[in-house]
N, C-alpha and C positions, 0 to 999 in steps of 0.2 A: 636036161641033165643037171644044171645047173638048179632047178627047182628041187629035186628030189637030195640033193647036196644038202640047200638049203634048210629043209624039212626036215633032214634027220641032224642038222644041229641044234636045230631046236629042239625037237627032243629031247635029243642028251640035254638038252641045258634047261627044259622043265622038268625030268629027272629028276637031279641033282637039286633043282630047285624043290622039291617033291618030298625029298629023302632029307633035306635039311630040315624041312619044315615037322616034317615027323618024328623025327631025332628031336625037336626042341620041345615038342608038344609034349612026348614023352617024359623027358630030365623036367618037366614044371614039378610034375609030384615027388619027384624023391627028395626026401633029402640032401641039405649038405654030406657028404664022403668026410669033409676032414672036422677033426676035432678042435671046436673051439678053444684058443686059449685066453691068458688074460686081455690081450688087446683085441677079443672079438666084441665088436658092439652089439650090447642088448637093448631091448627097449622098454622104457616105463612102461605100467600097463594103465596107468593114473595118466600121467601129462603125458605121453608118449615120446619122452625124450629117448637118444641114443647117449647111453654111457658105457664106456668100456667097463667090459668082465668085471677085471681086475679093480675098481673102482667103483664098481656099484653094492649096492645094501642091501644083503639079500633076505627074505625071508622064507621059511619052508612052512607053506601049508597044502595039508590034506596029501603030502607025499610028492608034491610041487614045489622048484622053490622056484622063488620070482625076483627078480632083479628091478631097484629102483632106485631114483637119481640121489635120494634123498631119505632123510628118514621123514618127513610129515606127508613123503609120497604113501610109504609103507604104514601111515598110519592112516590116510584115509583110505587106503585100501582094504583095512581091515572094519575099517568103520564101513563101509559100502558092502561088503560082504556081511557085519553083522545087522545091517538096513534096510 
């Protein structure tokens, strides 16, 4: 009796183990939901630094814009794109 107790707790609890697992693998590709504001950290795409939104230099190319720490990030960026 006590075995078959046993048996079906664990179940329930690889389940649940199961259902988390799947629920996370899932949410990997979406999206963030909320709207970044200025204090959301972007990242170089040169030195790969983190600088908040609101304080980074942005430039728009090709219908993109791209956030950088700096402006001689943003300028060898465009050097490397025209290189």
């Amino acid at each position: 009796m006590y075995r078959i107790i046993l048996i079906l707790g664990l179940l329930v609890v690889l389940y649940f183990l199961l259902r988390r697992t799947l629920r996370d693998f899932k949410r990997r590709g979406e999206p963030d939901r909320l709207p970044p504001g200025k204090n959301h950290m972007v990242q170089d795409p040169v030195c790969r630094v983190f600088v908040p939104r609101g304080a980074a230099v942005t430039e728009d190319i090709g219908g993109q814009t791209y956030y950088f720490c700096s402006r001689s990030c943003a300028v060898k960026f465009h050097e490397q794109l025209a290189g």
